[in-house]
Short mmCIF file of the C-alpha atoms (twelve columns), coordinates in Angstrom:
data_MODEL
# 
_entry.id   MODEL 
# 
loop_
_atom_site.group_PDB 
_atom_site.id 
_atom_site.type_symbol 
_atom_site.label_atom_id 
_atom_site.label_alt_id 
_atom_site.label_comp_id 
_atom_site.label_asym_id 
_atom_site.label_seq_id 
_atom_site.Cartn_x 
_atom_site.Cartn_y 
_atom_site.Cartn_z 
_atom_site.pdbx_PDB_model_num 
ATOM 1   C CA . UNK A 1   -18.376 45.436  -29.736 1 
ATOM 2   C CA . UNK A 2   -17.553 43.941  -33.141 1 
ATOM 3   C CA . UNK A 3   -13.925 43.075  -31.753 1 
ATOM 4   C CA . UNK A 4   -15.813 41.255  -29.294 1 
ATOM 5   C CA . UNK A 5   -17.981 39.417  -31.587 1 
ATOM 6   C CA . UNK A 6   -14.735 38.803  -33.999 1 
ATOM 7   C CA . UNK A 7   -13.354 37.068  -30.677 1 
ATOM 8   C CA . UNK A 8   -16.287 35.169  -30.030 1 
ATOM 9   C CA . UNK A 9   -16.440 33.708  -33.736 1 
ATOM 10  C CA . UNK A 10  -12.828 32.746  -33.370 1 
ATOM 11  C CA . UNK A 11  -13.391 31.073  -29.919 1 
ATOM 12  C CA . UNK A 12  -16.072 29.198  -31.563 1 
ATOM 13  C CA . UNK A 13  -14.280 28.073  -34.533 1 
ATOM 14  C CA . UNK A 14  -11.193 26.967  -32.558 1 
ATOM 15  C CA . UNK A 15  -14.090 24.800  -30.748 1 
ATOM 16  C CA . UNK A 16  -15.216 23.576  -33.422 1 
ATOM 17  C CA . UNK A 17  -11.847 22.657  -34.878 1 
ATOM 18  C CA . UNK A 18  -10.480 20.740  -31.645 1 
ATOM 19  C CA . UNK A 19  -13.897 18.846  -31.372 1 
ATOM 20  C CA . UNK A 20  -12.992 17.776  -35.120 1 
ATOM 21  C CA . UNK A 21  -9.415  17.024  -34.801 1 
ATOM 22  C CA . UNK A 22  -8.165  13.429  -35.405 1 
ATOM 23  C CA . UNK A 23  -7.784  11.742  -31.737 1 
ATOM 24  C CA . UNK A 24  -6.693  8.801   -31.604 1 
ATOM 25  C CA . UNK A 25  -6.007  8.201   -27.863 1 
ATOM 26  C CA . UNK A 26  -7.385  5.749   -25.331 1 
ATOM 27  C CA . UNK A 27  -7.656  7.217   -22.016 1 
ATOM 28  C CA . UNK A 28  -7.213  4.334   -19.351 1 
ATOM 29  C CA . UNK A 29  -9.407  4.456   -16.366 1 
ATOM 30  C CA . UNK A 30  -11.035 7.463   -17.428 1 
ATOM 31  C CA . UNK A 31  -15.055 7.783   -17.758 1 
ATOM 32  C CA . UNK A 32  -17.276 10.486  -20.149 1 
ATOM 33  C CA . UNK A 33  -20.350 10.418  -17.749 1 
ATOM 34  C CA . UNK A 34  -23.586 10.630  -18.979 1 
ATOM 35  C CA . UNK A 35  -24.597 11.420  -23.020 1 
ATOM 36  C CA . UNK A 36  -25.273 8.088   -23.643 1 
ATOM 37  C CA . UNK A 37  -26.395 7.062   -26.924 1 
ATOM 38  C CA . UNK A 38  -26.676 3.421   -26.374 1 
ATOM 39  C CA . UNK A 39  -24.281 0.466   -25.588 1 
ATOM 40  C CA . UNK A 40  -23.330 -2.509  -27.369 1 
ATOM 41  C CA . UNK A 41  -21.499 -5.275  -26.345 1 
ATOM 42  C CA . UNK A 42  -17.438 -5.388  -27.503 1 
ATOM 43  C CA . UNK A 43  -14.645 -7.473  -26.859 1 
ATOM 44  C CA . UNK A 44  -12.085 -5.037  -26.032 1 
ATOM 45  C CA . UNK A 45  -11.517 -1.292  -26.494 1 
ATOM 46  C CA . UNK A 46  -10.091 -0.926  -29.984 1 
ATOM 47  C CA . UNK A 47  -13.336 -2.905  -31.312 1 
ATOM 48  C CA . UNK A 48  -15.321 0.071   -29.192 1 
ATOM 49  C CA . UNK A 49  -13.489 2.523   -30.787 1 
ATOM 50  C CA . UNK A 50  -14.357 1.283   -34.451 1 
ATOM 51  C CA . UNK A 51  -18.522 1.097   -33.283 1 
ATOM 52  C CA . UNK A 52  -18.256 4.397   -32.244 1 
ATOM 53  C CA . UNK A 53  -16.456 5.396   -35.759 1 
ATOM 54  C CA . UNK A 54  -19.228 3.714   -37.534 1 
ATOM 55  C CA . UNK A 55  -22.456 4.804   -35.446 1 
ATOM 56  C CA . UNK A 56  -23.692 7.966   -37.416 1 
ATOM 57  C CA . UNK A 57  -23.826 10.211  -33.917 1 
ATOM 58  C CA . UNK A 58  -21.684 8.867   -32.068 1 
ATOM 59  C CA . UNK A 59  -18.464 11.451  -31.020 1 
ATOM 60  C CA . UNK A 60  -16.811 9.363   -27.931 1 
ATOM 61  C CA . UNK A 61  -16.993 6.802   -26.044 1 
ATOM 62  C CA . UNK A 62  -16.614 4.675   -22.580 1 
ATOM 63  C CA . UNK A 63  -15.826 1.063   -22.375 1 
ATOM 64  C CA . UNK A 64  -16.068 -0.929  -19.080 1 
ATOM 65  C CA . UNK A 65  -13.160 -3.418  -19.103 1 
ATOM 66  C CA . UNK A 66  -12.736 -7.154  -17.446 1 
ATOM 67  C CA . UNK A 67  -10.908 -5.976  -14.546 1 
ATOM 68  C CA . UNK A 68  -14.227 -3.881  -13.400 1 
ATOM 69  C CA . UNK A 69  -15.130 -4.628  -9.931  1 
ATOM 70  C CA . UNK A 70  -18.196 -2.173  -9.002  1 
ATOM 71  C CA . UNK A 71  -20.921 -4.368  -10.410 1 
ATOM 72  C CA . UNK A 72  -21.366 -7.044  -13.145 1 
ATOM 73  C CA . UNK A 73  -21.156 -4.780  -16.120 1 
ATOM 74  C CA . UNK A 74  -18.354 -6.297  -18.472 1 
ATOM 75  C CA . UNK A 75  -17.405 -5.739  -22.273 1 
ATOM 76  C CA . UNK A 76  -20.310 -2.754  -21.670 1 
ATOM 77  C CA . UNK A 77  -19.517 -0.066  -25.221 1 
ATOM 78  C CA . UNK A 78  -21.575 3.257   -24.286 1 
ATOM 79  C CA . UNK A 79  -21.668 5.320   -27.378 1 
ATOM 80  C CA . UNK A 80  -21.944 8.960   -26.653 1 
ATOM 81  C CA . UNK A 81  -22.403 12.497  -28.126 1 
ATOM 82  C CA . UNK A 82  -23.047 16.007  -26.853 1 
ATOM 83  C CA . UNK A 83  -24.222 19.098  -28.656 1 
ATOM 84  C CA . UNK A 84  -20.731 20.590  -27.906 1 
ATOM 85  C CA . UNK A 85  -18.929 17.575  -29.953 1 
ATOM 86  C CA . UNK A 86  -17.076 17.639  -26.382 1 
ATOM 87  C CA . UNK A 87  -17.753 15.525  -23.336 1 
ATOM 88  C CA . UNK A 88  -19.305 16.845  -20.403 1 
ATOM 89  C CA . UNK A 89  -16.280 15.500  -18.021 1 
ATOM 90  C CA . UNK A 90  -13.986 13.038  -17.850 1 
ATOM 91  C CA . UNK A 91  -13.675 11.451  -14.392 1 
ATOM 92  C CA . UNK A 92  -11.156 9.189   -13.083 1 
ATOM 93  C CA . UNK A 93  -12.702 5.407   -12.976 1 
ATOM 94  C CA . UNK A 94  -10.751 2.333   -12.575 1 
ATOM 95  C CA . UNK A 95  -11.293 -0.277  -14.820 1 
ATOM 96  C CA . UNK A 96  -13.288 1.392   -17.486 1 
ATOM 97  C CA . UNK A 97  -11.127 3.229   -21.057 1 
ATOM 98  C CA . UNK A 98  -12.784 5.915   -22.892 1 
ATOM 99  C CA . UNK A 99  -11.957 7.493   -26.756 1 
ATOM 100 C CA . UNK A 100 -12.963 9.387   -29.211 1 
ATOM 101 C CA . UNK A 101 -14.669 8.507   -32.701 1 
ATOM 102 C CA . UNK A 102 -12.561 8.072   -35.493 1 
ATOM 103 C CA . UNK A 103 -14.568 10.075  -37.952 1 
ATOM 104 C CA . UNK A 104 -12.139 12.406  -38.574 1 
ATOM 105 C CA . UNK A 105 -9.401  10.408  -39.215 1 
ATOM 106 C CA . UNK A 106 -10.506 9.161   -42.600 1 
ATOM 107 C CA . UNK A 107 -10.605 5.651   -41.050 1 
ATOM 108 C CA . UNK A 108 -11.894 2.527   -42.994 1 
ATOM 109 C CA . UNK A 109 -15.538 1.633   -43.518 1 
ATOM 110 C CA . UNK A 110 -14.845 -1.736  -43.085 1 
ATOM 111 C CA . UNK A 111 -11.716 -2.779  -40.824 1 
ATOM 112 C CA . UNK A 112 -9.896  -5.683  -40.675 1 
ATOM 113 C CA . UNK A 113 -10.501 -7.403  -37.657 1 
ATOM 114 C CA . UNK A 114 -7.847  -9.755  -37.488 1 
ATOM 115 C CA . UNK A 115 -7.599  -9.509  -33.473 1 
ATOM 116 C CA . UNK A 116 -8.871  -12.783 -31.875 1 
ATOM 117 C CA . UNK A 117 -10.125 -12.661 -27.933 1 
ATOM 118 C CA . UNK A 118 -8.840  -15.719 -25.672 1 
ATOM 119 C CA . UNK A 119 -11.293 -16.395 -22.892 1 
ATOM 120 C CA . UNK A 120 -14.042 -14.598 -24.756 1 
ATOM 121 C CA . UNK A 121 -17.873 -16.102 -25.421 1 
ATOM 122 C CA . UNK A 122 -19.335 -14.413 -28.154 1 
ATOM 123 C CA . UNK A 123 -22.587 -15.309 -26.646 1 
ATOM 124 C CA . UNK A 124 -25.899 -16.029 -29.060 1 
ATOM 125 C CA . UNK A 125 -26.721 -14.767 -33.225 1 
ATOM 126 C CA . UNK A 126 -25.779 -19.173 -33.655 1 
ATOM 127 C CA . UNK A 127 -27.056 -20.421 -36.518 1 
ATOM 128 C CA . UNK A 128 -24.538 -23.145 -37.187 1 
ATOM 129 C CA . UNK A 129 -22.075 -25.392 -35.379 1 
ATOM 130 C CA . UNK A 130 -19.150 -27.492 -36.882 1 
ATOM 131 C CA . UNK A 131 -16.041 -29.148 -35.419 1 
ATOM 132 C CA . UNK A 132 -12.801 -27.702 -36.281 1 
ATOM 133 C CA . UNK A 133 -9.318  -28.663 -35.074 1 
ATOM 134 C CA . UNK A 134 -8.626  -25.331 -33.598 1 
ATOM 135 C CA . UNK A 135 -9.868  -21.745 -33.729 1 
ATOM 136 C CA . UNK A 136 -7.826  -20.825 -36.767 1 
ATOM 137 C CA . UNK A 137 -9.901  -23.522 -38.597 1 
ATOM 138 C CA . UNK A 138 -12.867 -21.790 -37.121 1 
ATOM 139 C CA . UNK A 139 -11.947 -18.257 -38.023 1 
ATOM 140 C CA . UNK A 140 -10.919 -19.752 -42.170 1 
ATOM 141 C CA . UNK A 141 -14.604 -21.174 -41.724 1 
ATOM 142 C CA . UNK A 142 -16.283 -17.942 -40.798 1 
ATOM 143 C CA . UNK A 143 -14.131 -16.134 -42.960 1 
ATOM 144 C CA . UNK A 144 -15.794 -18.546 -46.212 1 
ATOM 145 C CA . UNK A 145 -19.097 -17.914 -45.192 1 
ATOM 146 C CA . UNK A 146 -20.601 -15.446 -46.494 1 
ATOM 147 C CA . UNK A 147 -23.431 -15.159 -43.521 1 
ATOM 148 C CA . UNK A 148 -20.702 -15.731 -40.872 1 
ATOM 149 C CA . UNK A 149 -19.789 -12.384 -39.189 1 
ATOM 150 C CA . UNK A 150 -18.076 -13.355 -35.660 1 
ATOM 151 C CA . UNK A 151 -17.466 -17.258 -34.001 1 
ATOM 152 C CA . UNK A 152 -16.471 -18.660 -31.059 1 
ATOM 153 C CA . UNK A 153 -14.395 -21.599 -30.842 1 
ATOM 154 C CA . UNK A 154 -14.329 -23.503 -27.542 1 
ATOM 155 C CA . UNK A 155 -10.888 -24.720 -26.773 1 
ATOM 156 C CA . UNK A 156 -10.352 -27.979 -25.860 1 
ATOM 157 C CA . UNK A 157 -14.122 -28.901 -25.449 1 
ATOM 158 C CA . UNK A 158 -13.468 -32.496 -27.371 1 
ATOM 159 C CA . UNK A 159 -11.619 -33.251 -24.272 1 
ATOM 160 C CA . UNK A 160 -14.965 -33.165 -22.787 1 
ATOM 161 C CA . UNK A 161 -16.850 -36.663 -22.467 1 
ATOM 162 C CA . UNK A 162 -20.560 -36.393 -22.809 1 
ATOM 163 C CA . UNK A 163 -22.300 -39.718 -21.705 1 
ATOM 164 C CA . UNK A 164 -25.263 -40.799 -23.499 1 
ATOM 165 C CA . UNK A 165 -24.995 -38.324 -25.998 1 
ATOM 166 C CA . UNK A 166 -24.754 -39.589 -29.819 1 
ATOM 167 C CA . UNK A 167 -22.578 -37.699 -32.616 1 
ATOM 168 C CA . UNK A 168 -24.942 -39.231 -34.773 1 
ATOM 169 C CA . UNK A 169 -23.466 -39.896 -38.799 1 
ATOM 170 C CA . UNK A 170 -20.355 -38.369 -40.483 1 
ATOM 171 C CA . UNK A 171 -18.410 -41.587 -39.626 1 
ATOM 172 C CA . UNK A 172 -14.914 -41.832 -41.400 1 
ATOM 173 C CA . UNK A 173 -14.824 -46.222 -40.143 1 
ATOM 174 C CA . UNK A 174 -15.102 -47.694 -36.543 1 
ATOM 175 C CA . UNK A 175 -12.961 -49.725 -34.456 1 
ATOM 176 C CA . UNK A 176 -14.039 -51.819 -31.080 1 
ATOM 177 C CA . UNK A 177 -11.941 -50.451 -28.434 1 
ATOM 178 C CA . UNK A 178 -12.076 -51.244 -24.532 1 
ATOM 179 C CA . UNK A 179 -13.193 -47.658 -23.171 1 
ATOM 180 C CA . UNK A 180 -14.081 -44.000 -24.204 1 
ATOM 181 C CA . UNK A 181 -10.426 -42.588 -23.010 1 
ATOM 182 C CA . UNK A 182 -8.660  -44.813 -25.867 1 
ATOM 183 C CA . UNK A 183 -11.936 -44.048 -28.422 1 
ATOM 184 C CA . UNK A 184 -10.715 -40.163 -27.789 1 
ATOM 185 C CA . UNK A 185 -7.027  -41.024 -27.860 1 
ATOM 186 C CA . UNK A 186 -7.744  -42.316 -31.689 1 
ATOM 187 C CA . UNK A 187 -9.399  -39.622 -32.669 1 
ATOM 188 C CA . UNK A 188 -7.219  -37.054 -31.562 1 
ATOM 189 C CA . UNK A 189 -4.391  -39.131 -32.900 1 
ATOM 190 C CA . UNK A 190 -5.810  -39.332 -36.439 1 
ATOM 191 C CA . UNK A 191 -5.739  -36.300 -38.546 1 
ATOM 192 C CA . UNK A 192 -8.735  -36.845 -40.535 1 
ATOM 193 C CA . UNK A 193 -11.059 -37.410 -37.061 1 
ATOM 194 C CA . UNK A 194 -12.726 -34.813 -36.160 1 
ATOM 195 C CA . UNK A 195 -14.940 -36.365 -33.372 1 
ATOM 196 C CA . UNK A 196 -16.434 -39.521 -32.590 1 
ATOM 197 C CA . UNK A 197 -18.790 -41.899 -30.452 1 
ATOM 198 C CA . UNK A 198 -18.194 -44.492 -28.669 1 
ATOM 199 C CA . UNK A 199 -20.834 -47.297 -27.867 1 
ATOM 200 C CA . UNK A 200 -20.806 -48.381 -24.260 1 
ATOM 201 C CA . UNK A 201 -22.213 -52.012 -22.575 1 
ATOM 202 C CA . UNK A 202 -25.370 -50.693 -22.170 1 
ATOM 203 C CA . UNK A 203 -26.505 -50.200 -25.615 1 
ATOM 204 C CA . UNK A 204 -29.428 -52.114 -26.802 1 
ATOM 205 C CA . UNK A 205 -27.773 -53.810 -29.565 1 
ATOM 206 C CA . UNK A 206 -24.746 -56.057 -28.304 1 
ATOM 207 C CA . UNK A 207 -23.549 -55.880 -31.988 1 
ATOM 208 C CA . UNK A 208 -22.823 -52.072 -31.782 1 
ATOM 209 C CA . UNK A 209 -20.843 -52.698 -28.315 1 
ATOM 210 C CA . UNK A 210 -17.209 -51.345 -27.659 1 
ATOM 211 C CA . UNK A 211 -17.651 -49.731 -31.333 1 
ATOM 212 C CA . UNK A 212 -15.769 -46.613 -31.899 1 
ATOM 213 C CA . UNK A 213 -17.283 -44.537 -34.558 1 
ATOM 214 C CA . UNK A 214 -14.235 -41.624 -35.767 1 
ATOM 215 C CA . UNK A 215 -16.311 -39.074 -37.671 1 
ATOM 216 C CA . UNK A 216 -15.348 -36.049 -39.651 1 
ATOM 217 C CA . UNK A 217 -17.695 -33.131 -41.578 1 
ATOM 218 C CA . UNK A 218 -16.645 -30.985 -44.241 1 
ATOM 219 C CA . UNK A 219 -15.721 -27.850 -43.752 1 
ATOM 220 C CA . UNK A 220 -14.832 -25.908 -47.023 1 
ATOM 221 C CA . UNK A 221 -17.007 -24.337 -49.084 1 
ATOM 222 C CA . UNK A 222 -19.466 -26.101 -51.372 1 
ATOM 223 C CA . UNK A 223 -22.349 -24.732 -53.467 1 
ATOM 224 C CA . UNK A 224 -25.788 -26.527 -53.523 1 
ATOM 225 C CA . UNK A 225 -25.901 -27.033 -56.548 1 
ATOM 226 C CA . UNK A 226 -23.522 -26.957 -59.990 1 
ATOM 227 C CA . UNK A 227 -24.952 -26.919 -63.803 1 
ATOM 228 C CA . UNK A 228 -23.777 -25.823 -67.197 1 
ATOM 229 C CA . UNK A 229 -24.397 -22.206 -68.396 1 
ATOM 230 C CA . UNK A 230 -22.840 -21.075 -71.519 1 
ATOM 231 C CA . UNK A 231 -20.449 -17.924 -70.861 1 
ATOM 232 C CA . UNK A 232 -20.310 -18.472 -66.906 1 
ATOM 233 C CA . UNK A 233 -17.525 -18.363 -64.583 1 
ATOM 234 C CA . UNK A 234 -17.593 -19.759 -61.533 1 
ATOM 235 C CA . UNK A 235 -15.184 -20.112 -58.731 1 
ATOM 236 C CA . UNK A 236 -14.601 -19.671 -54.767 1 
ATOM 237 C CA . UNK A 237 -13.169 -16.945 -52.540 1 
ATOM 238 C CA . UNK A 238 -9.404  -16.339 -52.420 1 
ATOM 239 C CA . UNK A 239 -9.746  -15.221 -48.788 1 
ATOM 240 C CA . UNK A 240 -7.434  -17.682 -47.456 1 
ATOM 241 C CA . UNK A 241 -5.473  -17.504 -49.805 1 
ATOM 242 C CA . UNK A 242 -1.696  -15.623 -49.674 1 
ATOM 243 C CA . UNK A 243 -0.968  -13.350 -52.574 1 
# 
């Protein structure tokens, strides 16, 4: 009898142990059914990985990819846990990777996520808007403000001509020009431009007509407001900056 309880103990601390152990793998079209926590949306798997890491009861995970075909469910991150620290199954499923937390692998509070998503809307949470030349630009923006967290920059959208829509202010100088197509051409071919407007026949005023308005905003940094205090030090972030 106490042999057998001896062997139970160690059955249950080898459990224990494995359910603890530092696992780093992704297992591709494999689901953990059921347990569900809650899901978030994520951008790929690695990203699930770290939510699950950071989600206080969260063990493992499953993460339906883009290439899922049973319903509309894409970018879907279900945290899960168990009172076992195990999953109840895993299940063969294509088109959806499942993990386990990184708890156990002493893993950083706060990763770098340096990975950028091509054909990827991080949709809604906008609270500002600025044009950029390209989604580097974009990410050195984000990366300066301090209440940025995540962007999306839409490539190639100034190649996009919206009629009777008005960039209005921010202008750099205009030029008359015959059409829209050459207004654009001028902007993209001058670095400073960032966008522009271009006044058609059919505005109001003939004196505004065939005016091409380049236009640029800033983009860097800039406090509201600068005084003297005696024994103050002030300066920016050296996030973009290479040491």
């Amino acid at each position: 009898m106490q042999a057998h309880l001896i062997l139970v103990g160690l059955l249950s601390l080898c459990s224990f142990s494995f359910s603890d152990e530092c696992r780093t793998e992704i297992l591709e079209n494999t689901d953990f059914p059921g347990s569900d926590i809650t899901f978030l949306y994520s951008p790929d798997v690695e990203h699930c990985q770290q939510l699950c890491t950071q989600h206080p009861s969260c063990l493992f995970f499953t993460y339906i990819r883009a290439d899922w075909t049973r319903d509309n469910r894409h970018f879907y991150c279900y945290l899960k846990t168990t009172s076992s620290r195990e999953p109840i199954a895993q299940n063969p499923l294509r088109g959806v990777s499942s993990g386990f937390s990184l708890k156990s692998c002493s893993p950083d509070p706060s990763p770098c996520l340096f990975q950028v998503y091509q054909n990827r809307d991080f949709l809604g949470a906008d609270y500002r808007f600025l044009f950029t030349a390209s989604y580097e630009e974009c990410q050195t923006v984000c990366t300066q403000d301090p209440h940025c967290q995540f962007f999306t920059f839409l490539n190639g959208w100034k190649k996009i001509i919206h009629e009777d829509v008005d960039f209005r202010g921010s202008d750099i100088r205009f030029e008359l020009m015959d059409d829209p197509e050459t207004c654009q051409s001028t902007c993209s071919a001058d670095r400073n431009c960032q966008f522009y407007s271009y006044v058609n026949v059919t505005f109001h005023n003939p004196d505004y007509r065939r005016r091409c308005y380049l236009k640029r905003v800033i983009t860097m940094p800039a406090p509201p407001k600068v005084n003297k205090l005696y024994n103050a030090v002030s300066g920016f972030s050296l996030k973009n900056c290479k040491v």
